[in-house]
C-alpha positions in Angstrom: 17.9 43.8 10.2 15.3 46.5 8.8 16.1 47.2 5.1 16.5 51.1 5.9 19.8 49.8 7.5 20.9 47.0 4.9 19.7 49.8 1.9 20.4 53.2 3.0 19.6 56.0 0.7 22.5 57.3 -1.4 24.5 54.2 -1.6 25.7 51.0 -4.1 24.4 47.5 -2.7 26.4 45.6 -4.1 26.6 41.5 -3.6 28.9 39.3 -5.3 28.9 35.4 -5.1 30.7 32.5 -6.5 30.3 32.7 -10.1 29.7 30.3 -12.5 30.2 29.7 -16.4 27.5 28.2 -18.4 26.0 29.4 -21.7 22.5 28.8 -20.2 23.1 31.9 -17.9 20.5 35.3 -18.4 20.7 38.7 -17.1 17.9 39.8 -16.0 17.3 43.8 -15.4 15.0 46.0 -14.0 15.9 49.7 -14.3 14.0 52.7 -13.9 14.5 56.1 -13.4 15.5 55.6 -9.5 17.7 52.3 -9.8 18.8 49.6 -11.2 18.8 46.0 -10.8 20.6 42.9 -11.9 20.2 39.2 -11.3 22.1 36.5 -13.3 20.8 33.3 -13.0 22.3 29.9 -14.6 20.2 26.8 -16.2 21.1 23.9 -14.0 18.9 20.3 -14.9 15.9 22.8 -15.8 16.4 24.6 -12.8 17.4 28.2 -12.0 20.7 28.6 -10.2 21.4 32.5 -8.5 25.4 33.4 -9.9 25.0 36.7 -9.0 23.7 40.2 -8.4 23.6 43.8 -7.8 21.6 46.6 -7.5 22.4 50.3 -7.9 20.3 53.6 -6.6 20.0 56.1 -8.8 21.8 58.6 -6.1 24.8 56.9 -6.6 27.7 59.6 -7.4 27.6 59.3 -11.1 31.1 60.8 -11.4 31.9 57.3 -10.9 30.2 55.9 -13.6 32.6 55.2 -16.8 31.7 57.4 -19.4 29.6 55.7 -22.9 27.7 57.1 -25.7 24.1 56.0 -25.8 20.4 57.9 -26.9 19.8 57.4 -23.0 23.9 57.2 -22.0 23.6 57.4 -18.3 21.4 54.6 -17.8 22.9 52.8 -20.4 26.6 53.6 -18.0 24.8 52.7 -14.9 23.6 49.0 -16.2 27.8 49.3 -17.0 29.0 49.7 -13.7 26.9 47.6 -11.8 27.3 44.6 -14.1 30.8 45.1 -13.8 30.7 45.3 -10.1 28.4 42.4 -10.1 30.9 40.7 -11.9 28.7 39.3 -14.5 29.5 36.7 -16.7 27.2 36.9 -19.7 25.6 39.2 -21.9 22.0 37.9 -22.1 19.6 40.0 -20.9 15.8 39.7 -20.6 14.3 43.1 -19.6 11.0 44.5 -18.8 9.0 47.5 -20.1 7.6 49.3 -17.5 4.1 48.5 -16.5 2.3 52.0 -17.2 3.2 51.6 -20.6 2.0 48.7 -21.6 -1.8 48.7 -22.6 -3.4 45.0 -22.7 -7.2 43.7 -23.3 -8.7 40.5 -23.5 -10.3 40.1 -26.8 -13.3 37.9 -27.6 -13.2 37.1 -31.6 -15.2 34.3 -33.7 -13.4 31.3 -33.9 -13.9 32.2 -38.1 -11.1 35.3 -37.3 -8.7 32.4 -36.9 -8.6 32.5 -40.4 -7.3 35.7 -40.5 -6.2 36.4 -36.8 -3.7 39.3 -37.8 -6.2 41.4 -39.4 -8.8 40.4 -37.1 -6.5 41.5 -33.5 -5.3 44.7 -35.2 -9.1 45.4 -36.0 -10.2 44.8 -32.6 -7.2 46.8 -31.1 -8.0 50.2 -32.5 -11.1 50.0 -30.3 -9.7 49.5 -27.1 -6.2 51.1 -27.6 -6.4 54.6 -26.6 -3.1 55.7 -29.2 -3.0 55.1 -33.1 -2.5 51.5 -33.5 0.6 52.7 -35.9 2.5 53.9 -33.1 2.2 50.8 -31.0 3.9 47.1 -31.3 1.1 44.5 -30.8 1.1 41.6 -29.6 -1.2 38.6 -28.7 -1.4 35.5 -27.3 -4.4 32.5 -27.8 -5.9 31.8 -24.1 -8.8 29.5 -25.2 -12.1 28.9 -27.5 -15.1 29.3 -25.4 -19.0 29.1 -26.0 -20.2 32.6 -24.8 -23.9 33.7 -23.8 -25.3 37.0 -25.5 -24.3 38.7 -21.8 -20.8 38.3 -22.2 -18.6 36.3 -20.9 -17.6 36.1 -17.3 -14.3 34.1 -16.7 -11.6 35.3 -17.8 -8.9 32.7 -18.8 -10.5 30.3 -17.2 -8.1 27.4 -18.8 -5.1 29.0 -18.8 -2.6 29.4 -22.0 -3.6 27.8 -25.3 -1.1 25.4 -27.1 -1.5 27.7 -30.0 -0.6 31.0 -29.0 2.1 32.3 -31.0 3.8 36.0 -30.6 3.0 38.0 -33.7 5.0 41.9 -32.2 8.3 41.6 -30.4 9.0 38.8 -28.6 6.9 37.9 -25.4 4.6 41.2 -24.7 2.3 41.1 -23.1 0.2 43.5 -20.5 -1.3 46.6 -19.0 -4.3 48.8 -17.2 -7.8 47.9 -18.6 -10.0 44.7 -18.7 -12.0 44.6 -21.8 -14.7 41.1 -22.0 -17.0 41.7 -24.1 -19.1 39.9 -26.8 -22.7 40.4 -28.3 -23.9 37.2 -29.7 -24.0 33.7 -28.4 -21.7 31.6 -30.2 -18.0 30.4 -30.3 -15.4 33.1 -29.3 -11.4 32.6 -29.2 -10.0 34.4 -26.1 -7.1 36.6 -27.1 -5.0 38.4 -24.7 -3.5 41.6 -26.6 -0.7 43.4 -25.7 0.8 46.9 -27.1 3.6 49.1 -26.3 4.9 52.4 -28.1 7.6 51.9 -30.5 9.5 54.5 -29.6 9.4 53.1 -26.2 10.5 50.0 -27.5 13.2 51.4 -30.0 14.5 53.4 -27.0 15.1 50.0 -25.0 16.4 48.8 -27.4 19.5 51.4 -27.8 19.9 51.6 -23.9 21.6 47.5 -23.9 23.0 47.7 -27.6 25.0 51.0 -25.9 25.6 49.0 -22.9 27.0 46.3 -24.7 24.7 43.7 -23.7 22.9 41.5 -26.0 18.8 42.2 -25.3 17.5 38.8 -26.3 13.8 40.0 -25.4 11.3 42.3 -23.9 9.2 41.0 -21.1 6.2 42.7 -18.8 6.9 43.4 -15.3 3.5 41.3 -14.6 4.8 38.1 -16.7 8.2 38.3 -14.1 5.9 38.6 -11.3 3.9 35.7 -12.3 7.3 33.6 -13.1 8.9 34.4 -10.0 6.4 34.4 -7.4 3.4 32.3 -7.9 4.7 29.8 -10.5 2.0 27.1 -11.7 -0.1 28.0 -9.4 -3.3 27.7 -10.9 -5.8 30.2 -8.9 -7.2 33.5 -9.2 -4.7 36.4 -6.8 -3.2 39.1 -6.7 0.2 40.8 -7.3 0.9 43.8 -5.5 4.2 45.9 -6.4 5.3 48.5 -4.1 7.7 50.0 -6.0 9.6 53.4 -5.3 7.4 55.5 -6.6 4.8 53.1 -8.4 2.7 50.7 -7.1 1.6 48.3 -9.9 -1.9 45.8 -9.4 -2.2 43.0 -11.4 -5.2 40.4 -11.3 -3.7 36.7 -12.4 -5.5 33.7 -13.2 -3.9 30.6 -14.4 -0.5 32.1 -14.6 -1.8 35.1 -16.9 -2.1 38.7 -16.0 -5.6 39.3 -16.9 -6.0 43.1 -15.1 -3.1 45.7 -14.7 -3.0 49.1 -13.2 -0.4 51.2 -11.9 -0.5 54.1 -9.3 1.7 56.8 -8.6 2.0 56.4 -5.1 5.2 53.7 -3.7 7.9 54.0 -1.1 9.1 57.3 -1.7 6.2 59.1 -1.0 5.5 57.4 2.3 8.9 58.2 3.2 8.3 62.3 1.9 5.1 62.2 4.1 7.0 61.3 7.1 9.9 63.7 6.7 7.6 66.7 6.0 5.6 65.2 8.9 8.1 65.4 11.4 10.7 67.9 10.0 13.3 65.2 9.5 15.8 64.3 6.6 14.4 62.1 4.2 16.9 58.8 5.5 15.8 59.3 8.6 12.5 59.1 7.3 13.3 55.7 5.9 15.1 54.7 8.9 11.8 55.3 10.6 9.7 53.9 8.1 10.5 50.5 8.3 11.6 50.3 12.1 8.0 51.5 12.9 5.9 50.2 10.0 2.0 50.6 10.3 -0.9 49.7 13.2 -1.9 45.9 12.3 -5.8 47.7 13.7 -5.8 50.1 11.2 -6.1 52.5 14.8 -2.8 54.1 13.8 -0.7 54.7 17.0 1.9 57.7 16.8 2.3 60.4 14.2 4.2 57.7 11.6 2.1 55.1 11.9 -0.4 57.6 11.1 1.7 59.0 8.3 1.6 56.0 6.7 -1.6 55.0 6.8 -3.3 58.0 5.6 -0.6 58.0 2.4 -1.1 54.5 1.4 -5.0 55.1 1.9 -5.5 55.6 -2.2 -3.4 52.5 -2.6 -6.3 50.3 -0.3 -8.7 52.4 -2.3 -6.8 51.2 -5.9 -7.3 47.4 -4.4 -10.7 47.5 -3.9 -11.3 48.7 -6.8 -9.3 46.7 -8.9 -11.2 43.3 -7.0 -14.3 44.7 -7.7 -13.7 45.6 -11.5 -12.6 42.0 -12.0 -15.4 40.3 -9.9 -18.0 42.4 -11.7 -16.6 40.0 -15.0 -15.7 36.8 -13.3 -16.8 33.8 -11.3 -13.2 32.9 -10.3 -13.1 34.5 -6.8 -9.4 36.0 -5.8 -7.7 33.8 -3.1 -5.0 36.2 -2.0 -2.9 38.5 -2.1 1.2 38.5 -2.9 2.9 41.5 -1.8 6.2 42.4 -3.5 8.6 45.8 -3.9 10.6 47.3 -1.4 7.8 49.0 0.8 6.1 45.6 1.0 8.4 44.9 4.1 6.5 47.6 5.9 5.8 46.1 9.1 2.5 44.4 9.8 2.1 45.8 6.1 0.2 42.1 5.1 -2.4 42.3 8.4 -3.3 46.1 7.4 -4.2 45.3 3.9 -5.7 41.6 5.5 -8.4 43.9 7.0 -9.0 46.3 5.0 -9.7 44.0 1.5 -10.7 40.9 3.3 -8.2 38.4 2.1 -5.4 36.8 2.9 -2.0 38.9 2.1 1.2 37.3 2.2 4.6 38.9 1.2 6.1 37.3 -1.7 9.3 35.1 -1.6 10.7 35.2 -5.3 13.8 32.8 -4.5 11.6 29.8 -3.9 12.3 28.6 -7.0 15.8 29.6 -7.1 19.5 27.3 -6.3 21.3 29.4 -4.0 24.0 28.6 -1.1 21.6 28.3 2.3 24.7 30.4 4.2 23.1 33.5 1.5 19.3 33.2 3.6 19.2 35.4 5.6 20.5 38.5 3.3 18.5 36.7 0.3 15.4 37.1 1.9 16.1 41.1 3.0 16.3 42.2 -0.1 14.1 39.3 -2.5 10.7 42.3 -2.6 13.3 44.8 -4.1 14.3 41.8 -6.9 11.0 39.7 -8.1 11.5 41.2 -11.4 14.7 40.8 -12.3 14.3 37.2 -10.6 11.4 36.8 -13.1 13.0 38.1 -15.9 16.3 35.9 -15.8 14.4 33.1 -15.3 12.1 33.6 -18.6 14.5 31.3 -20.5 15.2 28.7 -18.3 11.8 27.2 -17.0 
């Protein structure tokens, strides 16, 4: 079944299963301006159990949406209503910022600026944070001590999370769009990834679930839930790519952290635009065609959608290869693949185009791998898993 027919535009999706009642049980939700989505999952031995979900587009008639006071009340009524339809049984939520607001670097201090690590990070950050550090929320985490050469160091992360690092902002933030390495002197550096988001942003989160009536336990990064719910311990340099609705988001991980982010404006919708301006359709039969047709595995696109497609999604290749090259230019640790995620990553023969045209092997993303579920649930499971990797990774932040 093509997802244009199991998630038609302008309509609730809506799946409820058999629930289950355990403390140890997190909402995660991913919202943005075009939908929402929720995913409660329950701790069982250490591992993740799905109770339920439900995701909302942001067409929905909102006349049917319970009315609530909030400083953003109709996204605070929409994460209402489809928690209530979802039949959600507890009010722990784990969110995510949105990854074009969140700035991250990875800093290279002397191991002396342990001493003082606060002062030392908030130094640094005013260099590579293009706002006024008093506007922003920092926060940090130790990746390793390293002996660096005056070049600079070139491997990013290479050993994965410290023991030692310790959140200094809010709790567990941590990405965003530029790649800083850089050190002058040869000597003994401590690797710090730094991460910063407005406060206002924050604040603003932070009002949306206390209006809802949920209790927001922590903020999260989209790229941490990408990590936690599709590649795991997996040890080796890849790549996440998000097709979102209208946002594609590119992070570089190695050893589990996201060590490059960028996002482009450029997702699903816009393909779907291009192909009803293209052929003078309505935009859900544009979707309907979308997936159904997909894209030419040859790059030789075949037919006007086909073409469509491809030329629309060219700057997102061009966004890939640039984003590989930007980290090779500072690492040894070659990328192994690709993960695809997001709803437009179930474009068909959408892996073999990109394949091609970066030269690696791209695989869609299965983020309830590590998930309990009911077998009978499979086949609809793995429809609509691209649409959920976040809100997979965010329920899970507390349970593994």
């Amino acid at each position: 079944m093509a997802l244009g027919r199991l998630f038609p535009l302008i309509k609730l999706i809506l799946n409820i299963m058999g629930l289950f009642s355990s403390e140890q049980s997190y909402l995660g939700i991913d919202f943005d301006n075009n939908s929402v989505k929720v995913v409660q999952l329950t701790n069982e031995n250490g591992r993740p159990r799905l109770v339920t979900y439900g995701y909302i587009d942001r067409k929905i008639e909102r006349e049917k949406i319970d009315s609530g006071r909030s400083d953003n009340p109709e996204v605070a009524k929409i994460i209402q209503h489809v928690c209530r339809k979802a039949k959600t049984t507890t009010t722990k939520v784990i969110t995510a910022l949105p990854a074009y607001s969140v700035f991250s670097s990875v800093l290279n201090l002397p191991v002396s600026a342990k001493k003082d690590l606060a002062s030392a990070v908030k130094w640094e950050a005013k260099k590579v944070i293009p706002l006024p550090v008093e506007d922003m929320i920092l926060d940090w985490k130790v990746l390793q001590d390293f002996t660096d050469e005056p070049s600079g160091e070139k491997n990013p992360a290479e050993n994965g999370q410290g023991p030692n690092g310790e959140s200094k902002g809010f709790d567990d933030l941590r990405q965003r769009s530029f790649l800083k390495i850089a050190s002058t002197k040869k000597g003994v550096y401590t690797k710090i990834l730094l991460t910063a988001a407005p406060k206002d942003l924050v604040k603003r989160y932070i009002n949306i679930f206390k209006s809802a009536g949920l209790n927001l336990l922590s903020l999260d990064t989209e790229s941490f839930a990408l990590v936690r719910s599709l590649v795991g311990n997996d040890p080796s340099a890849l790549m996440i790519v998000d097709i979102g609705s209208v946002v594609t988001n590119i992070s570089v991980v190695v050893n589990g952290i996201p060590l490059l982010n960028r996002s482009l404006d450029i997702g699903g919708l816009t393909i779907t635009q291009a192909i009803a301006n293209s052929l003078n359709i309505s935009l859900e039969r544009a979707e309907q065609f979308k997936y159904d047709i997909g894209i030419s595995p040859d790059r030789a696109g075949q037919g006007n959608i086909p073409q469509t497609i491809e030329s629309t999604i060219v700057p997102i290749v061009d966004e890939l290869k640039y984003s590989l090259n930007l980290y090779r230019n500072q690492s040894q640790k070659p990328i192994e693949k690709v993960i695809l995620t997001g709803g437009s990553s179930l474009l068909l023969n959408l892996p073999e185009y990109l394949a091609k045209a970066v030269n690696l092997k791209v695989y869609r993303g299965d983020p309830w791998a590590r998930i309990i579920y009911p077998g009978e649930l499979k086949p609809v499971l793995d429809e609509i898993g691209s649409r959920f990797s976040v809100a997979i990774g965010l329920a899970m932040r507390n349970i593994e």
